[in-house]
N, C-alpha and C positions, 0 to 999 in steps of 0.2 A: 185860109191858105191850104193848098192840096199838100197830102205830106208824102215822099217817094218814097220808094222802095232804093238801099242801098245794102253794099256787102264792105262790112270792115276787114281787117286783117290784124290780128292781135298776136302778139310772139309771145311766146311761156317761156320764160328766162332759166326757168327751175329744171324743165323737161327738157328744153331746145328746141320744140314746135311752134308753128304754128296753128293759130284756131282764126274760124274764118265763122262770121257771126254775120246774119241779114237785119235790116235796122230801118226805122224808118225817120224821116228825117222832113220838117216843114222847107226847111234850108239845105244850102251846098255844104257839103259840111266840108269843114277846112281843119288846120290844124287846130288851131282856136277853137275853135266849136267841139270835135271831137280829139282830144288830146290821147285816147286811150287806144287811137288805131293807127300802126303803121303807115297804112294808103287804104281808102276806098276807093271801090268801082260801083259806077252806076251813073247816072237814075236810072233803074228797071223801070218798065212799063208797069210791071204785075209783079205782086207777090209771088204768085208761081215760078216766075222768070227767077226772082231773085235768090229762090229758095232752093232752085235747081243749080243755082250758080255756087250757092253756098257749100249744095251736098256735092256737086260732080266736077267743080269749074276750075280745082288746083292740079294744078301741074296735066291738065286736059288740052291736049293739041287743038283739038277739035274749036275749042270755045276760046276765041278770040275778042266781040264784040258784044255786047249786052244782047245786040240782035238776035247772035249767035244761042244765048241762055232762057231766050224767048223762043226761039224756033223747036227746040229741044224738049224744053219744057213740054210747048203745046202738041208737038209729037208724040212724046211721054202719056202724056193724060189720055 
């Protein structure tokens, strides 16, 4: 089974941040499966996509849609 690219969201309770980590996943991941993330976004196409989502995609007007973290990406490169 293909395994996707995904963006979790983790809160630091210590600090009051969030951290926003890429991951990959055979499955949808639900609460069940990944209990340690607030909400994911995804499935990315590419790593790239997802990596650019990770580093640029909070609180980014611009990056609405996965599409949106794919275009950018390949932009980027």
């Amino acid at each position: 089974m293909r395994q996707r690219w995904y963006i979790g969201c983790r809160h630091d309770f210590c600090l009051g941040t969030y951290h926003y980590e890429a991951f990959r996943s055979p499955t949808e991941p639900t609460k069940e499966s990944h209990p340690q993330y607030l909400y994911v976004v995804g499935p990315f196409d590419t790593r790239r996509g997802a990596l650019w989502a990770e580093k640029y995609g909070a609180r980014n007007p611009h990056f609405r849609t996965v599409d949106d973290a794919e275009y950018f990406a390949a932009r980027e490169a």
